[in-house]
C-alpha positions in Angstrom: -38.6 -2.6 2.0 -37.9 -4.1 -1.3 -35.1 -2.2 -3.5 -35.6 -1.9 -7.3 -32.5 -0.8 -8.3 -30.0 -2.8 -5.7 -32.1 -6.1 -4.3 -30.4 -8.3 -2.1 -30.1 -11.5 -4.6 -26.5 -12.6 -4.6 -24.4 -12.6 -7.6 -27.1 -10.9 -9.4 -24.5 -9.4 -12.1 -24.4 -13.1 -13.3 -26.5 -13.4 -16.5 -27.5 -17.0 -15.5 -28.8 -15.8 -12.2 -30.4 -12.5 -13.5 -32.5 -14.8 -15.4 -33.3 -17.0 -12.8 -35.3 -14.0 -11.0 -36.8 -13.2 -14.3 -34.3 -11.4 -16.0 -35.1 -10.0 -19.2 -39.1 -10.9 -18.9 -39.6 -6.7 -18.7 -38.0 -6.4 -22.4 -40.0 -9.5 -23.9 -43.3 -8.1 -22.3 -42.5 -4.1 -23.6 -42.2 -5.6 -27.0 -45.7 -7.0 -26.7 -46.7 -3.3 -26.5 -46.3 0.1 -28.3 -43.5 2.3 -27.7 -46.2 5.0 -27.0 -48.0 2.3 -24.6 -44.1 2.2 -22.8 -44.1 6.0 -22.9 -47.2 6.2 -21.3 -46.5 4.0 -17.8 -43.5 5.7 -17.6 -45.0 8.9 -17.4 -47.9 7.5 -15.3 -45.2 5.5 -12.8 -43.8 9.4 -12.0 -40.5 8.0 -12.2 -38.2 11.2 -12.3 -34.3 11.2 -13.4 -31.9 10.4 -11.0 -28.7 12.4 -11.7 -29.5 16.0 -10.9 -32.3 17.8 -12.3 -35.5 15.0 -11.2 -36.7 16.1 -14.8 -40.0 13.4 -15.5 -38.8 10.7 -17.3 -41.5 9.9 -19.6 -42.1 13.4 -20.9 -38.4 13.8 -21.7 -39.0 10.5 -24.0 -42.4 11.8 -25.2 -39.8 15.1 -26.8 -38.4 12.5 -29.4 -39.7 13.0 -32.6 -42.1 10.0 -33.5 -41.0 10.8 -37.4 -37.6 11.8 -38.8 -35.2 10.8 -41.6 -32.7 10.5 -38.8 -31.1 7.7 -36.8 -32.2 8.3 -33.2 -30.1 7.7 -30.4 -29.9 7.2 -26.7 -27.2 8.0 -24.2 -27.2 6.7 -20.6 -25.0 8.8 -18.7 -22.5 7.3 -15.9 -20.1 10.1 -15.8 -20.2 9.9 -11.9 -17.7 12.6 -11.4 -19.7 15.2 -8.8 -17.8 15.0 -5.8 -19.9 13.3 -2.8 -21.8 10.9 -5.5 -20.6 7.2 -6.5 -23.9 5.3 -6.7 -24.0 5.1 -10.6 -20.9 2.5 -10.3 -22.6 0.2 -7.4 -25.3 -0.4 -10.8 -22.3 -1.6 -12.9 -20.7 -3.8 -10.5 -23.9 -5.4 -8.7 -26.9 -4.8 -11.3 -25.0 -4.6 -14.8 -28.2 -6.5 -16.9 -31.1 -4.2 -15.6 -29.3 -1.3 -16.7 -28.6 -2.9 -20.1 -32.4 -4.3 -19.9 -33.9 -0.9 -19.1 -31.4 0.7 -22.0 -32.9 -1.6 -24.8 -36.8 -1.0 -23.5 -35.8 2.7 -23.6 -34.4 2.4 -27.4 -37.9 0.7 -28.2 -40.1 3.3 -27.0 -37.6 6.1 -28.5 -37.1 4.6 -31.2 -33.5 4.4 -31.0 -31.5 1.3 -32.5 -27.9 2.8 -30.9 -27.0 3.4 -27.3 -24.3 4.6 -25.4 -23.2 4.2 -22.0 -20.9 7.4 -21.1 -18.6 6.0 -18.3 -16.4 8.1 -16.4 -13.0 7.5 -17.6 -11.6 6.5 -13.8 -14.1 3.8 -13.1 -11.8 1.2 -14.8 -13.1 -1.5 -12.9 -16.6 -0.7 -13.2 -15.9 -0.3 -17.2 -14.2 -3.9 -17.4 -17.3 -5.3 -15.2 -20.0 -3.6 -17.6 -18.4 -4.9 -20.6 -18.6 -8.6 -19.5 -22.0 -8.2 -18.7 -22.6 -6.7 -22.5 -20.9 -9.1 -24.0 -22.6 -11.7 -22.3 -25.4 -10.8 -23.0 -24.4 -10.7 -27.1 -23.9 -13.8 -26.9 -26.8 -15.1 -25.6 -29.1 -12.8 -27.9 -30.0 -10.2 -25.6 -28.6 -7.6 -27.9 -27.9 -7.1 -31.6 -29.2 -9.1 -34.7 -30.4 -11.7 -32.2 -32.9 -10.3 -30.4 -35.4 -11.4 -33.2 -34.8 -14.5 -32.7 -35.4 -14.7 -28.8 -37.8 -11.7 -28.2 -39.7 -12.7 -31.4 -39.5 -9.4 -32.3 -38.5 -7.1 -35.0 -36.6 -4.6 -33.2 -32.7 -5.0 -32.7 -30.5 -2.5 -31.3 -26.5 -2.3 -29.9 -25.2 -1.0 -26.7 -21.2 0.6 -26.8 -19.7 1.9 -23.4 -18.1 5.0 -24.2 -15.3 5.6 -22.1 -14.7 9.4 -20.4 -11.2 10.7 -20.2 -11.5 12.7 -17.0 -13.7 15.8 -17.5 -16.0 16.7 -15.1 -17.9 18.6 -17.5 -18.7 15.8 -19.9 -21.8 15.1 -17.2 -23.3 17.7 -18.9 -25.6 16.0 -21.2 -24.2 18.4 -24.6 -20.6 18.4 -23.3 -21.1 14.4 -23.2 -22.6 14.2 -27.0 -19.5 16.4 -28.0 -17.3 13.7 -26.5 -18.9 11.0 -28.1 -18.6 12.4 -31.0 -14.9 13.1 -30.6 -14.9 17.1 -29.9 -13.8 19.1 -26.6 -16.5 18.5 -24.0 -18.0 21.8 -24.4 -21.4 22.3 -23.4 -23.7 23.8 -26.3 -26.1 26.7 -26.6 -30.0 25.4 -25.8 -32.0 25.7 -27.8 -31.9 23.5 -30.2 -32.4 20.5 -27.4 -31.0 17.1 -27.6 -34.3 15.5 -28.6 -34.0 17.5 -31.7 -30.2 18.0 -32.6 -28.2 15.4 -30.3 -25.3 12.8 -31.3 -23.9 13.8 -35.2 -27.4 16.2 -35.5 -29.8 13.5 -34.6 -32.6 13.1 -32.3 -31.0 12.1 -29.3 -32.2 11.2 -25.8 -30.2 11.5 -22.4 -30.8 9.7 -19.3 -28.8 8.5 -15.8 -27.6 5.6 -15.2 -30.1 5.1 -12.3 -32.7 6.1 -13.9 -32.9 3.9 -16.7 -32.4 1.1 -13.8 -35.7 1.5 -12.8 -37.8 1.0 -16.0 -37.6 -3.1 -16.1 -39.5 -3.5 -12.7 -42.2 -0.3 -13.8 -42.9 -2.3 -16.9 -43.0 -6.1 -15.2 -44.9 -4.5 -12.0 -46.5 -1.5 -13.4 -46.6 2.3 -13.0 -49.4 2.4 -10.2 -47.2 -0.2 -8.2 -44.2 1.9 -8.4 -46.0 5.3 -8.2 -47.4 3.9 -5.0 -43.7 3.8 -2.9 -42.3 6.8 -1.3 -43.0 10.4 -2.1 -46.3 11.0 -4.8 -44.4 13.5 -6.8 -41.1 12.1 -6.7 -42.0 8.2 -6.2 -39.7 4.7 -6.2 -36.5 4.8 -4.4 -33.2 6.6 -4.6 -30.2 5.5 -4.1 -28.2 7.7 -1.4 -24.6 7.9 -0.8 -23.8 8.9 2.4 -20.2 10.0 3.4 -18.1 12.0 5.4 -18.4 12.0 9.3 -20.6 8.6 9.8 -20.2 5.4 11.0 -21.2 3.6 8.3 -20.5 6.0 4.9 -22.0 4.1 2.2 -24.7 3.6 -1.0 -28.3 3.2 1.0 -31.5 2.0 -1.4 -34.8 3.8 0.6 -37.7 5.4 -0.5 -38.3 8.8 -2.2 -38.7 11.2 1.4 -37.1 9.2 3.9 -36.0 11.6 6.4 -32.5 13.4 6.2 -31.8 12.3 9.9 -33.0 8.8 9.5 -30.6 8.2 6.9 -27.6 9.8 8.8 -28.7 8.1 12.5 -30.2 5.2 11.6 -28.9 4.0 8.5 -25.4 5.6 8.2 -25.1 4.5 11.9 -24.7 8.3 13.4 -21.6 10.3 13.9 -18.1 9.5 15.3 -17.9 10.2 18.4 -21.4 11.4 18.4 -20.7 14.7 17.7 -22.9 17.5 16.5 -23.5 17.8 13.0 -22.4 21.1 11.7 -23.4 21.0 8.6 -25.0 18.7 5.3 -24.6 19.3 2.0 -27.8 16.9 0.8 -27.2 16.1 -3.0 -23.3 16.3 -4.0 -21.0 19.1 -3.4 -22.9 21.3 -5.9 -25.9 21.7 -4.3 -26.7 24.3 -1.3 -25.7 23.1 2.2 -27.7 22.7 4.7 -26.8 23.9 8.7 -27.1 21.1 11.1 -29.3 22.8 13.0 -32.4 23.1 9.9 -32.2 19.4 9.2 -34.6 18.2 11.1 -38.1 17.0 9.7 -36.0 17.4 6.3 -37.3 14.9 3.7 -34.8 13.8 0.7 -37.2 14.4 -2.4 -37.2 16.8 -4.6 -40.0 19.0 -4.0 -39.1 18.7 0.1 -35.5 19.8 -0.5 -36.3 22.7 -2.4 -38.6 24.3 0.6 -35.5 23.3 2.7 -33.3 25.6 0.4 -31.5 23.0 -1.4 -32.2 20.1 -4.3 -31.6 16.2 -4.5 -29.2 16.3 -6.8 -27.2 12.9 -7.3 -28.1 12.2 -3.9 -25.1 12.6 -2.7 -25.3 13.2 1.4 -21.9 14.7 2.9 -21.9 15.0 6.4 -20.1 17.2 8.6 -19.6 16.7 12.4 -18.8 20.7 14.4 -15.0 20.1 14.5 -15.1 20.2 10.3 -12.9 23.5 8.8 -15.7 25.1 6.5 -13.4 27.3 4.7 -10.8 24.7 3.9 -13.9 22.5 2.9 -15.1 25.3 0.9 -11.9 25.8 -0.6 -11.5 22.6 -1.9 -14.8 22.2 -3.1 -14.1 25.4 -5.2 -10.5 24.4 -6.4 -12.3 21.8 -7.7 -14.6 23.7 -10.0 -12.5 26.1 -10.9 -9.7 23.3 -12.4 -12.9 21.3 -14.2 -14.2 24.5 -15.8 -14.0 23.9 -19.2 -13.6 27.6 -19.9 -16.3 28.1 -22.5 -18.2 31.0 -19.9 -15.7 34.1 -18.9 -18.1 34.0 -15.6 -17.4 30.3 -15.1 -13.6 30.4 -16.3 -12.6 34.0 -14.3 -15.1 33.5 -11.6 -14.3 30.1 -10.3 -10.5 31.3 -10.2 -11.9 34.4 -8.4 -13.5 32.5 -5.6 -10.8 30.0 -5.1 -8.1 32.7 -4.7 -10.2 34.8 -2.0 -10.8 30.8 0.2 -6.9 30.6 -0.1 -6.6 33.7 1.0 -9.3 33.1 3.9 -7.6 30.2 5.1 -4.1 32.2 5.1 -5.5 34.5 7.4 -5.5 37.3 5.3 -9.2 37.8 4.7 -11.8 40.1 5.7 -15.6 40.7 6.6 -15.5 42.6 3.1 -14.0 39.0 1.4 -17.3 37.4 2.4 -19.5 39.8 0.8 -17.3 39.6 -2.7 -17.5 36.0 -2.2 -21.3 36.3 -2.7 -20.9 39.1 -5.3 -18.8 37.0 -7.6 -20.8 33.7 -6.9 -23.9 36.2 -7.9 -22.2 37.4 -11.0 -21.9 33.5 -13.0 -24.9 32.1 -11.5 -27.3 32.1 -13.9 -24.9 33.5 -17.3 -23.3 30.2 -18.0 -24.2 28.1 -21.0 -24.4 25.2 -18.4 -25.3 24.4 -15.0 -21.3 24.5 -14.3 -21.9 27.9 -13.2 -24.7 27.0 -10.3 -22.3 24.1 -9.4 -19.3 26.5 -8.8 -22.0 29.5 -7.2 -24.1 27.7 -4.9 -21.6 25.8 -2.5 -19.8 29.7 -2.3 -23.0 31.8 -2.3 -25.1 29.6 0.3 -22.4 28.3 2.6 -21.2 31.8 3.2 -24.8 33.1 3.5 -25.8 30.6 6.1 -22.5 30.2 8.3 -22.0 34.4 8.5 -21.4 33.7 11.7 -18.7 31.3 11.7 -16.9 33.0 8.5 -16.9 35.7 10.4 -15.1 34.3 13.3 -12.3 32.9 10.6 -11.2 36.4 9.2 -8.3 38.2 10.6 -9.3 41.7 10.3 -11.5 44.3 8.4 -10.5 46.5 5.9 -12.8 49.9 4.2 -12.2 48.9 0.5 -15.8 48.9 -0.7 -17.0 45.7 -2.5 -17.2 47.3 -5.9 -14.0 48.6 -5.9 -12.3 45.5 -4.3 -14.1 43.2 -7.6 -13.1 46.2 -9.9 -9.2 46.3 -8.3 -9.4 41.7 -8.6 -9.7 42.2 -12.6 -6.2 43.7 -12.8 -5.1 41.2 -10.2 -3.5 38.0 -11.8 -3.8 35.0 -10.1 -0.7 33.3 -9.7 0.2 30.2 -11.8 1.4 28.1 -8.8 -2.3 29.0 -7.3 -4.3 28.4 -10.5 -2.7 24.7 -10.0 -2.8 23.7 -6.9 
């Protein structure tokens, strides 16, 4: 299968040989067209984004206004913090000058002469690798003033990385505009969208990392040749980190709808040990899991994962053989949303704190049937009355692991106590939760 995003060609981060297999020939062909003409096959090729929501790529350019007395900009975001997902920094180290190639075709159909790359602040490596390959291609007139001179064209237009400083919430695409900008990464009230007030009150855009990857070979190949691979309503290929209990954890390039199992067994190499598979959360730690036993036949696409009860997400794939502790699992997956709320929501701020406390208490042996029923409760109460998806990402790991492992949580909890649910979330709001706890 040939990868788009990842080929095999060694030391194709070097400028020299990223020209030699025809580097920068998708840029000089998009400028022989109209933006709207770029629009268009983008559309057409299906190509949908590739960190979280699979929104279609072509109608999110198609909402930038075609007229405005306002600088337009566009933001590529490779704030790779989800737990589970670290694909976005394989594209700096191994395929720096597609991304910076699909990031200027982008800014000609948009219509935007500025672009960021958001980089999350950790990746220092992966910042110091995508800067060399920037200013390389500076100096060879890729980017800036200079692209007049060798595209022949009269469109110009700079790339700056932006670096994160830890915040898991800047991956929100609002929360990442208020960073650039210099303000607390808080999330802000939609509407108005990005595409009408973004960076500084301007039309701004906002795309992955991954995604923008993909639009050199769509324009050099065409949309009906990348439409054609994989999954018709989620075409091209993804790129899938797989990790956790396999032999071979790891960033694998495969078509949209390759099966869940395949993946894990025949890419990934199988389980230690070969052990069962208890459970798989499919798309990064924020999306629902999945019990080992309802993975089979499961496709990774969007539209297949959502019949399966979950989403793609970053396709992040976490595996976990039957010896794995779900609660202390769950546990850290929720200490972990709970410290990167940015406390903007009282659901998200008290709620996340809420369900880490009961886990702790859970894995204490403390806990109780009733403890698994106010899990759900709260996880209820901030789904869905959060500014951002923050919320979902705390709620759904909670709400659906607990839901679809009863059974084992069940088995986990020391005894059962008669305080009813209401009561027990009524009595939690004049419970403090202790510092050391809040912490750690």
């Amino acid at each position: 299968m040939e990868k788009i995003v990842l080929p095999d060609i060694k030391d194709f981060h070097i400028l020299d040989v990223y020209l030699q297999h025809g580097g920068y020939t998708a840029a000089k062909k998009a400028f022989t067209q109209s933006p709207d003409d770029i629009i268009d096959q983008v559309k057409r090729s299906g190509l949908r984004g590739r960190g979280g929501a699979a929104f279609l790529t072509g109608l999110k350019w198609s909402f930038m206004p075609k007229t405005t007395d306002k600088p337009k900009y566009l933001c590529v975001n490779g704030d790779e913090s989800e737990p589970g997902s670290f694909k976005d920094r394989q594209i700096f180290e191994y395929n720096p000058h597609q991304l910076i190639e699909g990031t200027i075709i982008t800014c000609y159909a948009i219509g935007a002469k500025v672009a960021y790359i958001y980089i999350r602040g950790e990746y220092h490596k992966w910042i110091k690798l995508m800067q060399k390959a920037l200013d390389d291609a500076y100096a060879n007139g890729y980017l800036g003033e200079k692209m007049k001179e060798k595209f022949g064209t009269d469109f110009s237009c700079d790339i700056y990385i932006h670096k994160g400083a830890g915040a898991y919430i800047c991956g929100e695409e609002s929360a990442l505009m208020n960073s650039i900008e210099g303000k607390r990464g808080y999330p802000r009230v939609k509407p108005p969208f990005p595409a009408q007030n973004g960076l500084w009150g301007c039309p701004t855009t906002i795309n992955n990392v991954e995604t923008i990857t993909n639009v050199p070979p769509i324009i050099n190949k065409g949309w009906e040749w990348f439409a054609s691979i994989g999954e018709p309503k989620h075409p091209g290929t993804i790129l899938f980190g797989v990790s956790g209990h396999v032999n071979k954890p790891g960033v694998y390039e495969l078509p949209s709808g390759t099966l869940l199992t395949d993946i894990i067994y025949n890419h990934a190499g199988g389980v230690p040990g070969n052990k069962k598979i208890l459970c798989v959360i499919p798309g990064g730690s924020s999306m629902p899991p999945l019990r080992g036993d309802q993975i089979e036949g499961v496709k990774m696409d969007a539209e297949s994962l959502k019949a399966a009860g979950s989403a793609i997400g970053t396709g992040g794939i976490m595996v976990m053989d039957e010896d794995t502790d779900l609660v202390k699992v769950l546990a850290r997956i929720a200490h972990f949303y709970h410290h990167e709320s940015c406390g903007q929501c009282t659901p998200c701020r008290e709620g996340t704190g809420w369900l880490e406390k009961i886990l702790k208490r859970l894995i204490a042996g403390k806990g109780s049937v009733s403890d698994l029923d106010l899990l759900i409760t709260v996880a209820n109460q901030i789904e869905g009355n959060t500014i951002c998806a923050l919320g979902e990402a705390a709620a759904w790991p909670v709400k659906f692991m607990v839901e679809r492992f009863r059974d084992y949580f069940e088995k986990r909890v020391s005894k059962e106590i008669s305080l009813p649910v209401a009561n027990k979330v009524h009595s939690m709001r004049h419970t403090a939760i202790p510092v050391e706890e809040i912490k750690h």
